[in-house]
C-alpha positions as a printed Julia matrix, in Angstrom:
88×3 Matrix{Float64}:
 -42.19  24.47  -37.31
 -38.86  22.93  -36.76
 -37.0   23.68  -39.69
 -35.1   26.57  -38.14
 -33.72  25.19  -35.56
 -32.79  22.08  -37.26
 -29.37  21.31  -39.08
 -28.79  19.51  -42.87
 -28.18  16.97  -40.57
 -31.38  16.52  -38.47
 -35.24  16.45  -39.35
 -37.43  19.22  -38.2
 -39.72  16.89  -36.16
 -36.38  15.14  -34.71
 -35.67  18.36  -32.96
 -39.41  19.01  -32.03
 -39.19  15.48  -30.17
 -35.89  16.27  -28.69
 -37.57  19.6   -26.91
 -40.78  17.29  -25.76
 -38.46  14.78  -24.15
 -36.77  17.24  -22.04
 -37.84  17.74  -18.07
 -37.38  21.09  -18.21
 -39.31  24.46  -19.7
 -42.8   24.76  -20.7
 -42.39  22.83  -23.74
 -41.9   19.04  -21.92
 -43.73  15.82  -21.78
 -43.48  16.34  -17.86
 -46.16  19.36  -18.36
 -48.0   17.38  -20.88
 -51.4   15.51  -20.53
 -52.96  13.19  -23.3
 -56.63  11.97  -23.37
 -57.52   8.52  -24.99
 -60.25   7.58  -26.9
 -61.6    4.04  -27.48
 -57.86   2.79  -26.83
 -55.79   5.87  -29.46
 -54.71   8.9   -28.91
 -57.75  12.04  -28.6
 -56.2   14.8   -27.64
 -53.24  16.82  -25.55
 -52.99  19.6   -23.43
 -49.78  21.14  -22.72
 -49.98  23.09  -19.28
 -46.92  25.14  -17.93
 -46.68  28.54  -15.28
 -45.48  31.67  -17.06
 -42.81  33.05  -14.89
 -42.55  36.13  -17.18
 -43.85  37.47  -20.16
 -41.61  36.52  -23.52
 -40.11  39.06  -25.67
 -39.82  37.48  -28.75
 -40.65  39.72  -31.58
 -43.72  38.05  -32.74
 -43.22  38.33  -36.98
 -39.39  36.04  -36.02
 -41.22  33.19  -34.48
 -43.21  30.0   -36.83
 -46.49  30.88  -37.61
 -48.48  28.28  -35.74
 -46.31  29.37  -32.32
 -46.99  32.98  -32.67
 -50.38  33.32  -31.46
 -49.77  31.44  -28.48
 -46.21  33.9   -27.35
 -48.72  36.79  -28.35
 -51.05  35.19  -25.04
 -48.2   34.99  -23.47
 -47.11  38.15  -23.57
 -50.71  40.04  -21.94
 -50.22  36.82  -18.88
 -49.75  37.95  -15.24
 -47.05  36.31  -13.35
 -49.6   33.32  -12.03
 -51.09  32.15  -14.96
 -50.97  28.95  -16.64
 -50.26  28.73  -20.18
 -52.54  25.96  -22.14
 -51.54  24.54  -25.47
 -54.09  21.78  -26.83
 -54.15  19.77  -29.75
 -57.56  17.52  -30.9
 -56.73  14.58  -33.36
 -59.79  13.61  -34.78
């Protein structure tokens, strides 16, 4: 999902862990909220307001992003985006 934006000198899931650590934007550990299961890791949801819809052309972005900008884009001004990820 990475591989765009990364260089021939930096892995994909370098720069993916680069965007988490940050404090700011939707996509930040700061917005981020991880259940536990008998001591290991269960799940995450990834909360953030949507200030305004994105305009990204859908067909330019990675495949597993896309359906989530395409939410995105029919959101009111108020709403919460929510990303969530189950490891089983």
């Amino acid at each position: 999902m990475w591989s765009k934006s990364a260089g021939d000198e930096q892995a994909p899931l370098n720069i993916g862990t680069e965007r988490a650590r940050r404090t700011s934007g939707g996509f930040s550990f700061t917005n981020a909220h991880v259940a536990e299961l008998k001591g290991r890791v269960g799940g995450m949801l990834l909360g953030y307001p949507i200030l305004e819809a994105p305009n990204d052309d859908l067909n330019d972005l990675p495949a597993p992003i896309a359906p989530f900008v395409e939410l995105e884009k029919h959101s009111g001004r108020d709403m919460v985006h929510q990303r969530t990820r189950c490891i089983r």
